[in-house]
C-alpha positions in Angstrom: 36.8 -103.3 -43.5 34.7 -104.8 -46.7 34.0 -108.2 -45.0 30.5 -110.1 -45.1 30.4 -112.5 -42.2 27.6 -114.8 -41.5 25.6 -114.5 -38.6 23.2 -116.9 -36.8 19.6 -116.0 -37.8 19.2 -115.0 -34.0 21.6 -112.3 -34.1 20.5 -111.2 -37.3 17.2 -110.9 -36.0 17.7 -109.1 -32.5 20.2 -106.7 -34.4 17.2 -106.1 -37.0 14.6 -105.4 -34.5 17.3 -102.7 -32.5 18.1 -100.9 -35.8 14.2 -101.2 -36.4 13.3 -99.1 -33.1 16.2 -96.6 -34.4 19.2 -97.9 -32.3 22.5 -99.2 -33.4 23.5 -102.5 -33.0 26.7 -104.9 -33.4 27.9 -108.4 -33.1 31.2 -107.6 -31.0 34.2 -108.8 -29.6 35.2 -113.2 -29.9 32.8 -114.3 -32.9 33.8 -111.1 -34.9 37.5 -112.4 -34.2 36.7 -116.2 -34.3 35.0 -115.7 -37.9 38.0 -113.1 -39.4 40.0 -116.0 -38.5 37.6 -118.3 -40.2 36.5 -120.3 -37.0 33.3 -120.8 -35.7 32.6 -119.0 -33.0 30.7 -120.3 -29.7 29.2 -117.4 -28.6 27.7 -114.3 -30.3 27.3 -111.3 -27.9 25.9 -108.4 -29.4 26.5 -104.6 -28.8 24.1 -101.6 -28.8 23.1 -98.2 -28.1 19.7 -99.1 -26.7 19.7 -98.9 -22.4 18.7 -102.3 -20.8 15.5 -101.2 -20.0 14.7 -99.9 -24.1 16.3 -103.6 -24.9 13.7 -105.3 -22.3 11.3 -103.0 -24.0 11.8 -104.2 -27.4 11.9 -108.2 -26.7 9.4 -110.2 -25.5 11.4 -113.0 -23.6 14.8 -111.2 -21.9 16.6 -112.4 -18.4 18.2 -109.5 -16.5 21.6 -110.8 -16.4 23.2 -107.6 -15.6 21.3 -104.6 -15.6 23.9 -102.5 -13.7 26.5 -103.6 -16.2 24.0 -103.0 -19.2 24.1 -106.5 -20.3 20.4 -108.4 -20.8 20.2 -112.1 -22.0 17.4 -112.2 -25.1 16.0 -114.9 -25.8 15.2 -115.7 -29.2 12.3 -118.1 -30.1 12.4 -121.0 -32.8 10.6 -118.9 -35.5 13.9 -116.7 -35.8 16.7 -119.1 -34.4 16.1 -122.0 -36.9 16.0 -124.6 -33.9 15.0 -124.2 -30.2 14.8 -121.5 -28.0 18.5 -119.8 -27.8 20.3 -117.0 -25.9 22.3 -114.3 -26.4 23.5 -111.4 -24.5 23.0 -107.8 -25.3 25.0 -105.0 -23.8 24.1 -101.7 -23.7 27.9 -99.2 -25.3 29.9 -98.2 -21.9 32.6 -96.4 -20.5 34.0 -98.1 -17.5 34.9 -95.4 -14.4 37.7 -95.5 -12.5 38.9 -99.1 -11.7 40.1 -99.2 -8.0 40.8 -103.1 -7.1 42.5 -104.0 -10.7 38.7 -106.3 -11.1 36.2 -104.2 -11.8 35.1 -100.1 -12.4 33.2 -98.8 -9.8 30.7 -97.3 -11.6 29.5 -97.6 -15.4 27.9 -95.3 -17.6 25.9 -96.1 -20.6 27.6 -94.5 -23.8 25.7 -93.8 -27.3 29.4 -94.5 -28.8 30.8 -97.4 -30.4 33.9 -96.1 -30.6 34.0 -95.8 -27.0 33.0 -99.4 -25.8 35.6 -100.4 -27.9 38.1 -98.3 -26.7 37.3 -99.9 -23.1 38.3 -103.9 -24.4 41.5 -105.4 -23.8 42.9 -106.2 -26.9 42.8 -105.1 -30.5 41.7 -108.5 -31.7 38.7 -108.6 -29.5 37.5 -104.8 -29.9 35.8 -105.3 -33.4 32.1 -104.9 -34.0 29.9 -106.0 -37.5 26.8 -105.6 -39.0 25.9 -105.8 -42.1 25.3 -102.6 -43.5 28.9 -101.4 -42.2 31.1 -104.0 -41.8 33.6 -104.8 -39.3 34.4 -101.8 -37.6 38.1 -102.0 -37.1 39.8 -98.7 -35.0 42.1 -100.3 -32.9 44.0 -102.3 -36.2 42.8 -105.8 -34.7 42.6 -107.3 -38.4 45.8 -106.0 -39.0 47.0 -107.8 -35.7 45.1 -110.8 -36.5 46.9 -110.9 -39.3 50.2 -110.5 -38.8 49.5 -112.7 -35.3 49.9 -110.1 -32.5 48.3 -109.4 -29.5 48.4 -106.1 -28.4 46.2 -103.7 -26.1 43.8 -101.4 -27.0 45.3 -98.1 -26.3 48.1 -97.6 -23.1 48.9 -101.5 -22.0 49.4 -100.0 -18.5 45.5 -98.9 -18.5 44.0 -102.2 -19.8 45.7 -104.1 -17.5 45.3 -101.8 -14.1 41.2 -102.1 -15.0 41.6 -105.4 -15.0 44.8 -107.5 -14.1 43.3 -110.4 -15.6 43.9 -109.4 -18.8 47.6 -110.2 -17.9 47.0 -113.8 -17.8 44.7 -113.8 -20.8 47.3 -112.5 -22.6 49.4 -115.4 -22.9 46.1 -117.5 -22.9 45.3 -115.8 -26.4 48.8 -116.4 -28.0 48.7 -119.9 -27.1 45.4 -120.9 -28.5 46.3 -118.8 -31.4 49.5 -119.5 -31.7 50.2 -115.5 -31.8 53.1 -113.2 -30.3 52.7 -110.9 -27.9 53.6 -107.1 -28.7 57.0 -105.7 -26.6 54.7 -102.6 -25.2 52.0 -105.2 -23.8 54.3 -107.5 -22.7 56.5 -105.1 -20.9 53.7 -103.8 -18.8 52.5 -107.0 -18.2 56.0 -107.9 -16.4 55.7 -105.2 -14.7 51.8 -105.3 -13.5 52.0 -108.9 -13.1 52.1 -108.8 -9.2 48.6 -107.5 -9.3 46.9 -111.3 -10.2 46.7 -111.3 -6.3 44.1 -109.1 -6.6 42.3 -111.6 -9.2 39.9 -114.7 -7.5 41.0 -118.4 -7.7 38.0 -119.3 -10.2 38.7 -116.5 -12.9 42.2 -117.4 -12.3 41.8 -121.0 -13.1 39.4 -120.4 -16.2 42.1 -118.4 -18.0 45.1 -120.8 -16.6 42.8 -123.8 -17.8 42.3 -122.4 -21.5 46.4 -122.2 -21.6 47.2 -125.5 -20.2 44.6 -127.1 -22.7 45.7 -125.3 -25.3 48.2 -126.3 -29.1 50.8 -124.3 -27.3 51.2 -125.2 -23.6 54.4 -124.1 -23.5 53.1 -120.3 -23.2 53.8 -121.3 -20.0 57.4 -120.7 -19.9 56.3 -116.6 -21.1 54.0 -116.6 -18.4 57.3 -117.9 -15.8 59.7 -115.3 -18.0 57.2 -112.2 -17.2 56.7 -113.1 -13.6 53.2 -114.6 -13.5 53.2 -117.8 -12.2 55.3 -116.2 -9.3 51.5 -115.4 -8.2 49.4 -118.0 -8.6 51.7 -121.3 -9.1 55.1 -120.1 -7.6 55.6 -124.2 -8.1 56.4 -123.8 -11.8 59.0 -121.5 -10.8 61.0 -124.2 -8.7 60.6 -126.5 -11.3 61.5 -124.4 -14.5 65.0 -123.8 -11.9 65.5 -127.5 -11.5 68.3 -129.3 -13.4 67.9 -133.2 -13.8 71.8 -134.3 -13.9 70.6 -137.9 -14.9 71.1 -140.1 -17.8 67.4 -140.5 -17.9 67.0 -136.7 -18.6 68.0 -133.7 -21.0 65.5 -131.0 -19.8 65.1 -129.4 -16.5 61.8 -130.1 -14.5 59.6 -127.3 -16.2 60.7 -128.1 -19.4 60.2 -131.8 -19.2 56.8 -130.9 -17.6 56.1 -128.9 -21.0 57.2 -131.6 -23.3 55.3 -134.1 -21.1 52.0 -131.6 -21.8 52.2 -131.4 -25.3 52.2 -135.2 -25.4 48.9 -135.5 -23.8 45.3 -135.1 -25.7 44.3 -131.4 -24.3 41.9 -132.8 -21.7 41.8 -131.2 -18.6 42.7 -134.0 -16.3 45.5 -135.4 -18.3 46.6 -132.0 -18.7 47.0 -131.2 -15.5 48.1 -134.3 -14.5 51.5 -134.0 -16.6 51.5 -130.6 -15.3 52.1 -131.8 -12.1 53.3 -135.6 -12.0 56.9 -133.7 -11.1 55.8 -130.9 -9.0 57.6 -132.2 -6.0 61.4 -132.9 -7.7 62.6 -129.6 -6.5 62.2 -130.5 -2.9 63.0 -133.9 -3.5 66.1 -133.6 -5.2 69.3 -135.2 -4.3 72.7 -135.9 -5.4 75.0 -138.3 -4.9 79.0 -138.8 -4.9 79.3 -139.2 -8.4 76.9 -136.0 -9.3 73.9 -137.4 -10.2 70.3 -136.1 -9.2 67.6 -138.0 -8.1 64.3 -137.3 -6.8 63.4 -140.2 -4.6 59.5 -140.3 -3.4 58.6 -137.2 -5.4 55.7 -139.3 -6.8 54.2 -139.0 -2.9 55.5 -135.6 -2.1 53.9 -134.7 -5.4 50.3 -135.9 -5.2 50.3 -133.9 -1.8 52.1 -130.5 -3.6 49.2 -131.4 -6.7 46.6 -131.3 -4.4 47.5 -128.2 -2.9 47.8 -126.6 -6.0 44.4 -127.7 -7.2 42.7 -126.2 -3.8 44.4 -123.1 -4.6 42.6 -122.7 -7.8 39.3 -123.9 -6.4 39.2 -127.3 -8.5 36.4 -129.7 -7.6 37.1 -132.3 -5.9 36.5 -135.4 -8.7 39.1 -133.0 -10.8 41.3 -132.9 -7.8 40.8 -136.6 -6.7 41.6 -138.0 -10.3 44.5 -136.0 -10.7 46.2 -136.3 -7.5 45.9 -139.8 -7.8 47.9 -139.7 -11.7 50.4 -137.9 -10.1 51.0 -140.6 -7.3 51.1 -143.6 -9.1 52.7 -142.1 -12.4 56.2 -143.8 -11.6 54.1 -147.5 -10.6 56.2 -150.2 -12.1 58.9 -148.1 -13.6 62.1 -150.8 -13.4 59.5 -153.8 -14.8 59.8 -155.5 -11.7 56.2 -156.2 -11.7 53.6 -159.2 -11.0 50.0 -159.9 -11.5 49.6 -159.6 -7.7 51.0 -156.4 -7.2 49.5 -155.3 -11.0 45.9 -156.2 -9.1 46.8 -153.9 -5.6 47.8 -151.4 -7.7 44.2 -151.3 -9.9 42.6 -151.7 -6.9 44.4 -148.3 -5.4 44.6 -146.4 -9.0 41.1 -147.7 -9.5 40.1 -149.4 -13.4 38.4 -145.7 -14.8 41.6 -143.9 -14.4 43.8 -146.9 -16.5 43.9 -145.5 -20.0 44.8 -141.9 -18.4 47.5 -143.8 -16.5 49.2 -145.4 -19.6 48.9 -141.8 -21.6 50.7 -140.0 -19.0 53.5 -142.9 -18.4 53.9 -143.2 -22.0 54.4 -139.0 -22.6 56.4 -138.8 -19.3 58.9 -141.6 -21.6 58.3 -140.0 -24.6 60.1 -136.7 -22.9 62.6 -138.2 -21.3 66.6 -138.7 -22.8 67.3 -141.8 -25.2 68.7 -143.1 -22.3 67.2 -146.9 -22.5 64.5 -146.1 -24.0 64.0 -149.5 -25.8 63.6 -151.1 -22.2 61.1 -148.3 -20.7 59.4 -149.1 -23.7 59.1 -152.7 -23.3 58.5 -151.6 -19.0 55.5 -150.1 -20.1 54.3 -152.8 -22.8 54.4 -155.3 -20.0 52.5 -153.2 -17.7 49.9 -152.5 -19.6 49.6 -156.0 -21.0 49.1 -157.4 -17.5 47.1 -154.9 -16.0 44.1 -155.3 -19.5 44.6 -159.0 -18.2 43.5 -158.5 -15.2 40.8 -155.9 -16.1 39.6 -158.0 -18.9 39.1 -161.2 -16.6 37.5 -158.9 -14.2 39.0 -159.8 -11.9 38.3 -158.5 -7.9 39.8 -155.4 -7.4 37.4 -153.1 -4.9 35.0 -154.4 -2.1 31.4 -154.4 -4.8 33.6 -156.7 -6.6 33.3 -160.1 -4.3 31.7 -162.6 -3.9 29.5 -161.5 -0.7 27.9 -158.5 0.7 26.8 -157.1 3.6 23.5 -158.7 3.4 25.6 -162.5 3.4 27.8 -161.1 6.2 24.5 -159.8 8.3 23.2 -163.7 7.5 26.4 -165.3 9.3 25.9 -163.2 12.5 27.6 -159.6 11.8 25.8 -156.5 12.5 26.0 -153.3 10.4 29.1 -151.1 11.5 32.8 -150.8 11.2 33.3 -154.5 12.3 31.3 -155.4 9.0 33.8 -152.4 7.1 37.1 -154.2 8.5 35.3 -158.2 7.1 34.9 -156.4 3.5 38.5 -155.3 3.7 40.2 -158.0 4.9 38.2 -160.0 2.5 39.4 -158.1 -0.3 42.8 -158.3 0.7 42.7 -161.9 1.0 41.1 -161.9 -3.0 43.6 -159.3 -4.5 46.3 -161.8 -3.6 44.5 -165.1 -4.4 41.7 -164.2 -7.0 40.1 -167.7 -7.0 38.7 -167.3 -3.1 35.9 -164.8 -4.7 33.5 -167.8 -4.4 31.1 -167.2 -1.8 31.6 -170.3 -0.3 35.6 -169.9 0.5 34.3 -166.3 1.5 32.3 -167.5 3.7 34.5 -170.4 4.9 37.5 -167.4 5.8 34.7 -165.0 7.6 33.4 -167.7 10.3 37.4 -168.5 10.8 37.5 -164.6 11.3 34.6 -164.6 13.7 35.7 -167.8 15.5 39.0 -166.3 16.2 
């Protein structure tokens, strides 16, 4: 294919200096797809028929980032990077033995082919190579696929995927951040290999799931339910995807809801995840009553226990786990406008002020995907809430224990000694402020900890 695509000078210049010693060399794989498609790419990994050890040879600065795999990390120095000191990873053309855990080949051996590393990738799209003096080197038909937006396995789907059962998931990862279909072949075998993500680790798991969720098209997720993956990893989305809402406030089931819900969030990885979740637990909390109307009372608790569970599963940290766990509880706070500046300032003080604005998004897109059932009034629900809780974070007012008037240090002063006695003074003192904001003076403080003391 008669394409020119520019490189970074680093590239350029390790793929110079490997053709200079007499070997072949290629960029390969993401940027050649990234740039066909006219993206920039974020990583540039380059492909050769030098070993590791000719590579190490040829380079002044490498890291050995995986010899046994044939893959070293040059680094390339200012002079030919135009900048700083940058990396990239150079793999030595393999064929992959026999794959026995559907992760990785048990052994590897080095290959002077092109043809045959990219006969070993997963899909068309991502088993291109360039240089400059050839071109892209297309067997497979990827620009073809990119083209007409398919994704499609290199070769037998059955083979790609039982090397690695990863790929499965990637899969629908690729069509939804490219907005591609999925070839019948490749998505048949991926029905019927999908049982073997159990082989796959939490984290790799996770990294691919992630990359969908955040996606334009979160609602590959529905595919990935349809073909039997989530069954896996997040048998959750299953229950909810079966969950009808017979309620004037709805017109979706749960996993549908959930997807609109997604798509009304900014693809960042908390809020994401949080509208993934806010209505994980409705299909054990559902009810209905006389007249045949579901509800789903204390889901929003059941939930943020379910979410958590979830997030363990896929090996989240815990501030990612923390933050969203605590969306998912409080994403129903206020939700008939009954609300008061007192209750507005306990609430804060649980949801805590950084996680506000993440709070409003996810209310407002849970609305957004509901039914036009009274909509006008949610709407004004939600402009209320908001209005009073920036009133009360504007005035700064107290709402967590650094917040008052007095410390520790005054406390030790009246006659306390360090410990959980001091602990229970802070709290109750900040449960006397969040109802009465104007005792965080540090004279009524004090006045209310002596009457504590003196019993």
């Amino acid at each position: 294919m008669d394409m020119k695509i520019k490189m970074p000078p680093g590239a350029a210049f390790i793929i110079d200096e490997l053709n200079n010693h007499g070997f072949e060399a290629y960029i390969v794989g993401g940027c050649v797809r990234d740039s066909l498609l006219g993206k920039n790419p974020n990583d540039w990994d380059i492909t050769t028929s030098a070993t590791p050890y000719q590579v190490k040879d040829i380079f002044k600065k490498t890291v050995d980032t995986g010899l046994q795999h044939g893959t070293v990390t040059v680094l390339v120095d200012r002079q030919h990077s135009c900048g700083g000191e940058y990396a990239y990873e150079v793999t030595t053309y393999r064929v992959d033995g026999i794959y026995e855990d559907h992760r990785r080949p048990k052994e590897v051996t080095f290959s002077n082919s092109i043809e045959e590393d990219l006969k070993r990738r997963d899909f068309t799209i991502n088993a291109m190579a360039y240089n400059d003096d050839e071109g892209v080197v297309d067997i497979f038909g990827g620009a073809t696929d990119l083209k007409n937006g398919v994704i499609r396995c290199v070769g037998v789907p059955q083979d790609r995927f039982d090397e690695d059962a990863l790929r499965i998931l990637r899969a629908v990862r690729f069509a939804a951040q490219l907005g591609f279909n999925i070839d019948e072949p490749t998505k048949e075998s991926m029905k019927n290999q999908a049982r073997f993500l159990k082989d796959i680790s939490a984290e790799r798991i996770r990294e691919e799931f992630t990359k969908l969720i955040i996606s334009d098209n979160p609602g590959m997720l529905v595919m990935a339910y349809e073909l039997g993956l989530t069954k896996v990893f997040f048998p959750e989305f299953d229950a909810m995807i079966k969950t009808d809402q017979n309620n004037p406030n709805h017109s979706y089931n749960v996993g549908i809801h959930t997807i609109k819900v997604m798509e009304n969030v900014p693809k960042d990885i908390t809020l994401r995840y949080a509208a993934l979740l806010h209505d994980v637990a409705k299909p054990v909390c559902k009810t209905t009553d006389e007249k045949g109307v579901d509800h789903f009372y204390d889901h929003p608790v059941v939930g943020s226990d379910l979410a958590r569970i979830v997030l363990r599963r896929l090996k989240f940290d815990n501030e990612t786990v923390d933050k969203v766990v605590r969306l998912v509880l409080y994403h129903d706070y206020g939700i008939g406008g009954q609300i008061g500046e007192k209750s507005i300032r306990r609430f804060l003080a649980k949801l805590g002020i950084e996680n506000f604005n993440d709070f409003i998004t996810i209310r407002e897109a849970d609305r957004l995907a509901q039914s036009d059932y009274n909509q006008n009034i949610k709407a004004e629900n939600v402009k209320k809430l908001k209005g009073i809780c920036e009133k009360v974070i504007n005035e700064k007012q107290c709402l967590k224990i650094s917040d008052l008037a007095i410390g520790g240090k005054d406390l030790i002063d009246l006659g306390m000694k360090p410990g959980k006695d001091m602990g229970d003074m802070l709290k109750y003192l900040l449960d006397e402020v969040l109802d009465e904001p104007k005792l965080n003076k540090k004279e009524k403080l004090t006045e209310l900890v002596k009457k504590k003391i003196n019993g």
